[in-house]
Legacy VTK file of the C-alpha trace (Angstrom):
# vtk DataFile Version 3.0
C-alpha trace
ASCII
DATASET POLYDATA
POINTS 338 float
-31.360 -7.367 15.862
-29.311 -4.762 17.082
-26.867 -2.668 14.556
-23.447 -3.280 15.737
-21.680 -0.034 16.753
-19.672 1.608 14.310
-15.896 1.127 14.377
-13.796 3.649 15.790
-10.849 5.076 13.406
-8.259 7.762 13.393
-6.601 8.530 10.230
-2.585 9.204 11.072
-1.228 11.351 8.117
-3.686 13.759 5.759
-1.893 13.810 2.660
-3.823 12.726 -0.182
-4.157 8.871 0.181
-4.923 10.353 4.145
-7.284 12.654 2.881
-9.377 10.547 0.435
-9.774 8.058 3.189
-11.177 10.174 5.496
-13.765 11.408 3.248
-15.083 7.953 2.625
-15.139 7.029 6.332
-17.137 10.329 6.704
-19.633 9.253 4.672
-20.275 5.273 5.875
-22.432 4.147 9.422
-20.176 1.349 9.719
-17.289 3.300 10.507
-16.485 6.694 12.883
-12.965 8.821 12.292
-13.045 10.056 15.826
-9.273 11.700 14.985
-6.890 13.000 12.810
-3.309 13.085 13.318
-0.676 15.391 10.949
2.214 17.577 11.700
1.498 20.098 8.968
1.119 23.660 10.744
-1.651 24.656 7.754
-3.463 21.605 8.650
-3.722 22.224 12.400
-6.702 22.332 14.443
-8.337 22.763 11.037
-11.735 20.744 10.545
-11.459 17.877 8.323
-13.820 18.273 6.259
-12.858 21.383 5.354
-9.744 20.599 4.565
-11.170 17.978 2.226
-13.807 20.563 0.732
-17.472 19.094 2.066
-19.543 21.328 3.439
-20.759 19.704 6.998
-18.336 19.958 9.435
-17.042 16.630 10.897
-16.723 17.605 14.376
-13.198 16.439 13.830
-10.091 18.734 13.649
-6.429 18.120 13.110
-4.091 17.515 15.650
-0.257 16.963 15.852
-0.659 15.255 19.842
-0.801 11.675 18.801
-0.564 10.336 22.365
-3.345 12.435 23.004
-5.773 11.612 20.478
-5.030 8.208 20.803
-5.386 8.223 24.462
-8.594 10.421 24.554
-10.473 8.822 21.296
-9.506 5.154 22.182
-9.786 4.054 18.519
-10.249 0.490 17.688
-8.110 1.011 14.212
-5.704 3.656 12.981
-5.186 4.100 9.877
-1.489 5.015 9.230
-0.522 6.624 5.650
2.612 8.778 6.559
5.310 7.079 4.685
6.614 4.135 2.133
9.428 2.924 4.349
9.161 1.045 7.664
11.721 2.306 9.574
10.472 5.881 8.934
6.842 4.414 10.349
7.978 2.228 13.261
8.003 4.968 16.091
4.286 6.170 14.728
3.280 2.093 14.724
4.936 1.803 18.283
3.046 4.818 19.683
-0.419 3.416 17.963
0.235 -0.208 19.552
1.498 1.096 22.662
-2.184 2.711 22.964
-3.460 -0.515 22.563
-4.785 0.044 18.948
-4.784 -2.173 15.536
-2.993 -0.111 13.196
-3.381 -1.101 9.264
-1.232 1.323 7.540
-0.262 2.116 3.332
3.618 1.845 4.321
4.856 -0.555 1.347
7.806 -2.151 3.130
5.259 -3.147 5.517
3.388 -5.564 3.752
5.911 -8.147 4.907
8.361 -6.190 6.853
10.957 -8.806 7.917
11.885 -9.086 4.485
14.425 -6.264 5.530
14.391 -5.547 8.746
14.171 -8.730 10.819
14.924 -7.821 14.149
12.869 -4.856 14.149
10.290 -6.618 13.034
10.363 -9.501 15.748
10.156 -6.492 18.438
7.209 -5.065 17.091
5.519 -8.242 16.683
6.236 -9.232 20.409
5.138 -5.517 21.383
1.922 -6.196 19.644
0.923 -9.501 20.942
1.845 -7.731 24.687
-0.937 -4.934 23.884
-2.982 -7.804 22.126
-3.105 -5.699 18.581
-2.522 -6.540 14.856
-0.869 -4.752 12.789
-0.973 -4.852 8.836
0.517 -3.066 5.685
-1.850 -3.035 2.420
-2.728 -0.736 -0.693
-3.071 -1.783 -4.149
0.540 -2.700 -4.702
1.948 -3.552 -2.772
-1.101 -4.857 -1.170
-3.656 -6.551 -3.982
-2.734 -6.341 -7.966
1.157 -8.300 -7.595
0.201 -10.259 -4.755
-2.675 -10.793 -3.254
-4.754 -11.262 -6.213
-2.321 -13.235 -7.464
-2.556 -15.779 -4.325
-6.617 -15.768 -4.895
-6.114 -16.735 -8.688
-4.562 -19.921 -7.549
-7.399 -20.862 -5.821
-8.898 -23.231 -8.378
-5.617 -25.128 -8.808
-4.183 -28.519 -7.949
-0.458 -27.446 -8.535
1.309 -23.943 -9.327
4.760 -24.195 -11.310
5.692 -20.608 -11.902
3.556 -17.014 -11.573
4.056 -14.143 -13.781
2.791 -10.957 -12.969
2.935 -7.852 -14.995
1.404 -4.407 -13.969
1.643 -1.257 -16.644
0.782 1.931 -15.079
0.407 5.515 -16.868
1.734 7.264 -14.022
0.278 10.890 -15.643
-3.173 10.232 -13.888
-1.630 9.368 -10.595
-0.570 12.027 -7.723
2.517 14.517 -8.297
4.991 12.735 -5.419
4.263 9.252 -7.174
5.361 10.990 -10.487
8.029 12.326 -8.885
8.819 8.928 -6.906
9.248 6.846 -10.578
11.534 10.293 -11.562
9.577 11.732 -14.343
11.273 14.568 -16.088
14.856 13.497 -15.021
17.821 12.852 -16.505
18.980 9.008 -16.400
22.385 10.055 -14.376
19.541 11.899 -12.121
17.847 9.001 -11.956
20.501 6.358 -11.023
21.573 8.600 -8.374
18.416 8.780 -6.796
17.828 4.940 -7.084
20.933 4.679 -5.671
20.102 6.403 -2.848
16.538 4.876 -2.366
15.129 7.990 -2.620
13.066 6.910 -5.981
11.651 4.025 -7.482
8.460 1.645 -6.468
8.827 0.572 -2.790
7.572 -2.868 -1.691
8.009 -5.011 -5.191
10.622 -7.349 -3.615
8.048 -7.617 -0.797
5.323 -8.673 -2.884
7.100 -11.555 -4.603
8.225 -12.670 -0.908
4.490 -12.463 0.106
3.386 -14.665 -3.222
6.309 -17.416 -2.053
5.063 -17.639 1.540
1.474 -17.774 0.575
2.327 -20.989 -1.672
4.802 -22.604 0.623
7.581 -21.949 -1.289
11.243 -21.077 -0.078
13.329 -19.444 -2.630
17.248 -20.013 -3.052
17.731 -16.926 -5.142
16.318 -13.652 -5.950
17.219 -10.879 -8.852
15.803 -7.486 -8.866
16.632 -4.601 -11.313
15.296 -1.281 -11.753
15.637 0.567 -15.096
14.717 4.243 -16.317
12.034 4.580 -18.804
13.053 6.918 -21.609
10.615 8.969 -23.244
10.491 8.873 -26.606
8.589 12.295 -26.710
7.271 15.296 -25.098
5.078 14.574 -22.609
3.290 16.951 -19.964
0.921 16.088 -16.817
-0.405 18.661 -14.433
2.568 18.107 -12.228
5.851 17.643 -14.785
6.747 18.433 -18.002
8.917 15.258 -19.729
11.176 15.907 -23.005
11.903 13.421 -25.540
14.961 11.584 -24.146
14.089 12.503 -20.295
13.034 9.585 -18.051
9.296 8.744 -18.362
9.316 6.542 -14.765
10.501 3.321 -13.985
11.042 -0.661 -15.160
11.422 -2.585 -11.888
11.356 -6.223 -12.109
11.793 -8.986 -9.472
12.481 -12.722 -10.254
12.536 -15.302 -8.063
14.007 -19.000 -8.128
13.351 -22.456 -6.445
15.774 -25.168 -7.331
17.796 -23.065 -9.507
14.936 -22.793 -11.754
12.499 -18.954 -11.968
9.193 -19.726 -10.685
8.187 -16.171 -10.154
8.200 -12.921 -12.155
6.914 -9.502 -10.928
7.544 -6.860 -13.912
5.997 -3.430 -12.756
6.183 -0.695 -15.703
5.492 2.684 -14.360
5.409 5.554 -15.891
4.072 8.580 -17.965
2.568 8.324 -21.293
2.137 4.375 -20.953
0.107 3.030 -23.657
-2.724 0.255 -22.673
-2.251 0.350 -18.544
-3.218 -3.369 -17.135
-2.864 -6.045 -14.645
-1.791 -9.351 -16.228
-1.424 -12.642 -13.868
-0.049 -15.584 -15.630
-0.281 -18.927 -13.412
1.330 -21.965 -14.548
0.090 -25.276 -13.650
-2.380 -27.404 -13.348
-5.304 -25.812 -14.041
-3.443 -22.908 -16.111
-5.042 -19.426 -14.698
-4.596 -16.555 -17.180
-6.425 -12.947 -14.774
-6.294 -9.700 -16.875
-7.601 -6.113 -16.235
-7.849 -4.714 -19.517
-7.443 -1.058 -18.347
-5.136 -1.690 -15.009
-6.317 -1.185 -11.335
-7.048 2.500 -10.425
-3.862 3.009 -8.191
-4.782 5.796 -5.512
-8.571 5.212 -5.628
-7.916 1.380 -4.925
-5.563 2.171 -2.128
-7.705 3.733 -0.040
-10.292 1.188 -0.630
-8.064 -1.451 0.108
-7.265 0.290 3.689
-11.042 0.904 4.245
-11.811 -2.728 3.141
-9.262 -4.427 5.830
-10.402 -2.147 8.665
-13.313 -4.849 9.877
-11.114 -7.457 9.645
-8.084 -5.764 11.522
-10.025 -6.565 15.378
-10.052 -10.352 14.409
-7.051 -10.686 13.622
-4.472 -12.556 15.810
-1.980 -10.189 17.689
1.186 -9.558 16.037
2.787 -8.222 13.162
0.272 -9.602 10.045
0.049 -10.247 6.237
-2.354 -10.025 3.815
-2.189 -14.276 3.453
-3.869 -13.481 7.175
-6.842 -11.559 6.392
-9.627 -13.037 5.353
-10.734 -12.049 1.696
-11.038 -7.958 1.694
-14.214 -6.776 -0.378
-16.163 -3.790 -0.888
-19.199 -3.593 1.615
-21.979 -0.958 1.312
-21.577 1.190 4.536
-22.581 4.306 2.743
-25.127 6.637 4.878
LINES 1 339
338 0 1 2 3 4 5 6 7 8 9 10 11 12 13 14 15 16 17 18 19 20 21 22 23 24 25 26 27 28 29 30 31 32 33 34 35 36 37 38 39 40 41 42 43 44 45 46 47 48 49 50 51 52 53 54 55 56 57 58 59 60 61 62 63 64 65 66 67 68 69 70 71 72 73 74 75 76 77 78 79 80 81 82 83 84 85 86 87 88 89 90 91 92 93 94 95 96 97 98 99 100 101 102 103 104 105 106 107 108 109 110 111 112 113 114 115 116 117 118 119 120 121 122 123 124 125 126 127 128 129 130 131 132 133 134 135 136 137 138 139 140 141 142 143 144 145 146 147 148 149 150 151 152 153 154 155 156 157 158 159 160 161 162 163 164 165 166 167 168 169 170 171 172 173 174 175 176 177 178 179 180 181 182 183 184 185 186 187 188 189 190 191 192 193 194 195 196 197 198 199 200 201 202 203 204 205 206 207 208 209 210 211 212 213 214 215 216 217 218 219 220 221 222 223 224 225 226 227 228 229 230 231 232 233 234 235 236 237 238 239 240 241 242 243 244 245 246 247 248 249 250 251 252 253 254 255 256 257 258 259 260 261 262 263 264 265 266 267 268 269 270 271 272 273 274 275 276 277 278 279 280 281 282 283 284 285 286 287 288 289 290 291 292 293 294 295 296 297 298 299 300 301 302 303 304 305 306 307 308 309 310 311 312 313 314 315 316 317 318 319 320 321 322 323 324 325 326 327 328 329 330 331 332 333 334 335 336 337
């Protein structure tokens, strides 16, 4: 039997989650990076891996000519990690589809993207089906621990009344611009401000709870979302920030959701440093009850880029069009390791 060809990949945006993901294609058969795409001047025609520290050059060096690599590479994916906010993204994800490539991308906002921005959304999905392309937004939340997994947990019941989801998250282990993101080491009228402004907070909550409703069939009539500073109630330091006693810790966003006047969802995501006893808690009401709990919480970053590598087989079956997670078939971990 003859081994299937390995798929074809560029990586668009090095910054960490970028990065990690490119090290792990490097080292699978199933999968070729055949580019890299980044803007950063130090990064430039700069080898990959050296820039991620392995000793056998890749072959592969940074470029900021997107039209070119994709037009010389022809990759069957691209992996897109250059921002949290789809209107920021949708000129890269209309240059990728306009190559005629899939594109599954760590962007929260698109996970379900017409949740905001409808219209857009429509004309990328008709763009896509034109070039005959998919293109789909996933991570680890959004992506998998407040949504995805939550849809799979349901699997073994007859009926579903209400979902409640909690995820705690000790932001100190996690990247600096995620600690800065939740506004560790801020004051709270810093804080507001900055919500205010969307400039911090977690992006892609609301879209989660949207993406549990449409998985179950349900259409809500209302939905309440509130995001709160956590205050530290002492000193706390990471490698990145240093947070006094009284200073904001990170964030408490929550997002409830109602059918028939009555809540049938709740997605409470505590982020922040210094948490005590991180973990994943899915609550399913009905009939069986489902109770899923990860005692220790999902490993954010590391599961992010898994979660990207894990979709990338499934992103050339997919139909055309703008796509969800409730589209792809079940992501797992498959041994492609050299």
């Amino acid at each position: 039997m003859k081994t299937p060809d390995p798929i074809r990949v560029v990586i668009y945006g090095l910054g960490q989650i970028g990065l990690e993901t490119a090290i792990v294609i490097l080292g699978r058969r199933d999968l070729q990076l055949v580019g890299v795409i980044d803007n950063d001047p130090a990064k430039l025609q700069r080898d990959v891996a050296d820039l991620a520290g392995m000793k056998r050059p890749s072959g592969v060096r940074v470029s900021n000519r997107p039209d070119d690599v994709l037009g010389i590479t022809r990759p069957d994916v691209v992996i897109l990690a250059t921002g949290s906010r789809f209107k920021s993204i949708l000129p890269q994800l209309k240059e990728c589809v306009n190559a005629r490539t899939n594109v599954v991308s760590s962007c929260e906002e698109l996970l379900l993207p017409h949740v905001r921005y409808a219209a857009q959304t429509r004309e990328l999905d008709k763009l896509a089906r034109e070039r005959d392309v998919s293109v789909l937004g996933t991570g680890v939340n959004p992506g998998f621990a407040m949504d995805t997994m939550a849809l799979a947990a349901t699997s073994p019941c007859l009926d579903v009344t209400s979902i409640a989801i909690e995820r705690v998250v000790d932001a100190s282990s996690r990247r600096e611009n995620l600690q800065k993101k939740v506004g560790a080491g801020m004051t709270t009228a810093q804080f507001r401000r900055g919500v205010k402004k969307e400039e911090l907070g977690h992006v892609g909550l609301l879209e989660s709870m949207h993406l549990v409703a449409e998985g179950l069939g349900w259409k809500l009539d209302k939905v309440d979302e509130k995001i709160k500073p956590v205050i530290s109630k002492k000193r706390v330091r990471t490698p990145h920030v240093t947070v006094q006693s009284g200073q904001v810790a990170g964030i408490h966003h929550v997002c409830k959701g109602f059918k028939n006047r009555k809540e049938v969802l709740s997605l409470d995501l505590q982020m922040y440093v210094g948490a005590k006893k991180p973990s994943d808690r899915i609550a399913i009401q009905g009939r069986p009850d489902v109770n899923v709990v990860f005692e220790h919480g999902i490993a954010g970053d590391e599961a992010t880029v898994a979660m990207l590598v894990a979709t990338v087989p499934a992103m050339k079956k997919l139909e055309p069009g703008v796509r969800s997670m409730i589209d792809v078939p079940v992501p797992h971990y498959r041994s492609g390791v050299l």
